[in-house]
N, C-alpha and C positions, 0 to 999 in steps of 0.2 A: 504494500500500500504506500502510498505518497505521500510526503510531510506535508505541514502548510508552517510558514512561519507573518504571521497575519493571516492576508487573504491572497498571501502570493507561496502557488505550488509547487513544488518539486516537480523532477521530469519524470520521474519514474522512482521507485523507493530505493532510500539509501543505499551505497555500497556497505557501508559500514556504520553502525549505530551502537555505542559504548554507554550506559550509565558510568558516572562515578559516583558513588555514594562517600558521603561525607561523616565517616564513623569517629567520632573524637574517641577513641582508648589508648591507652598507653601504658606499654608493660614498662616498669621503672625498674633495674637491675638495686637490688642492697647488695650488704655484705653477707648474707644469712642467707639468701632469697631473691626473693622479686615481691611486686606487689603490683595493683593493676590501678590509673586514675581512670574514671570511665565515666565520659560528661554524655554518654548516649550519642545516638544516631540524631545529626543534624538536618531535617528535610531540607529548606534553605540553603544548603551547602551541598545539594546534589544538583551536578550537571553531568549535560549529555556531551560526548564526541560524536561527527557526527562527519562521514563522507560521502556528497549527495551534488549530483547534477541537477540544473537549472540554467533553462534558457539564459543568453544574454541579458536581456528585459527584466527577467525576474532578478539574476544577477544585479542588476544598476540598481534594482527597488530595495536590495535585501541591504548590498552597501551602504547605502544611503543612511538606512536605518540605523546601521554600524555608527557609522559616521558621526551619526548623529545623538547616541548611544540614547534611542528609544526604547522605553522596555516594548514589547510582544506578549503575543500569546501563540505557543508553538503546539503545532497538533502533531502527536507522533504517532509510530507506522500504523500503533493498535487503534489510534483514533483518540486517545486519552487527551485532555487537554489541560496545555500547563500555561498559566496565567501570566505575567510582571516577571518575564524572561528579560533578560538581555543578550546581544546575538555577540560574538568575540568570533571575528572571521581572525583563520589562524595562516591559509596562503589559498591561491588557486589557480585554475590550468586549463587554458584551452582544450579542446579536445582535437586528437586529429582527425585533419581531413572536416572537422562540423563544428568553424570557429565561431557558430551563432548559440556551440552550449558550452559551459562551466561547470569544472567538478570541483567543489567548494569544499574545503576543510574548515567548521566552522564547531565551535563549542555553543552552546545553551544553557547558561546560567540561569538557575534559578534565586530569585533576589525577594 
């Protein structure tokens, strides 16, 4: 299935779609032992990786957005929708031989 980030779609579903989730633990080494500080799983601190073709057009719209650092609302492959996103384009690549699409390496911050 194809993302949206607004109302602008991807070309076809991602190449690659990564959660990271945002686990705050931390094993603290002693001298005796270990012990663990554990502030919980942070929803707000989970973003998506994501490698995904997109028209040129939709490309300049999503840019823009970057640019502009507006939050979004990103719909992902399941259809799930995540609200007050911001988009972190990380690089991207013509395609060959079809330089009118872009395969876009971009993250989705949830904020």
């Amino acid at each position: 299935m194809k993302i949206k980030i607004n109302n602008i779609e991807s070309y076809r579903s991602p190449e690659s779609c990564t959660v990271h989730v945002d686990d705050r633990i931390e094993r603290i080494q002693l001298i005796n032992g270990n012990t663990v500080q554990d502030y919980g799983h942070i929803d707000s601190g989970d973003y998506f990786s994501l490698s995904c073709l997109f028209s040129k057009a939709a490309y300049d719209l999503i840019a823009a957005l970057w640019q502009a650092r507006t939050l979004v609302t990103f719909t992902d492959e399941s259809g799930a929708v995540w609200s007050n996103c911001r988009i972190v384009i990380k690089s991207w690549s013509y395609q060959p031989r079809f330089p009118g699409y872009i395969l876009l390496e971009f993250e989705v911050w949830r904020v």
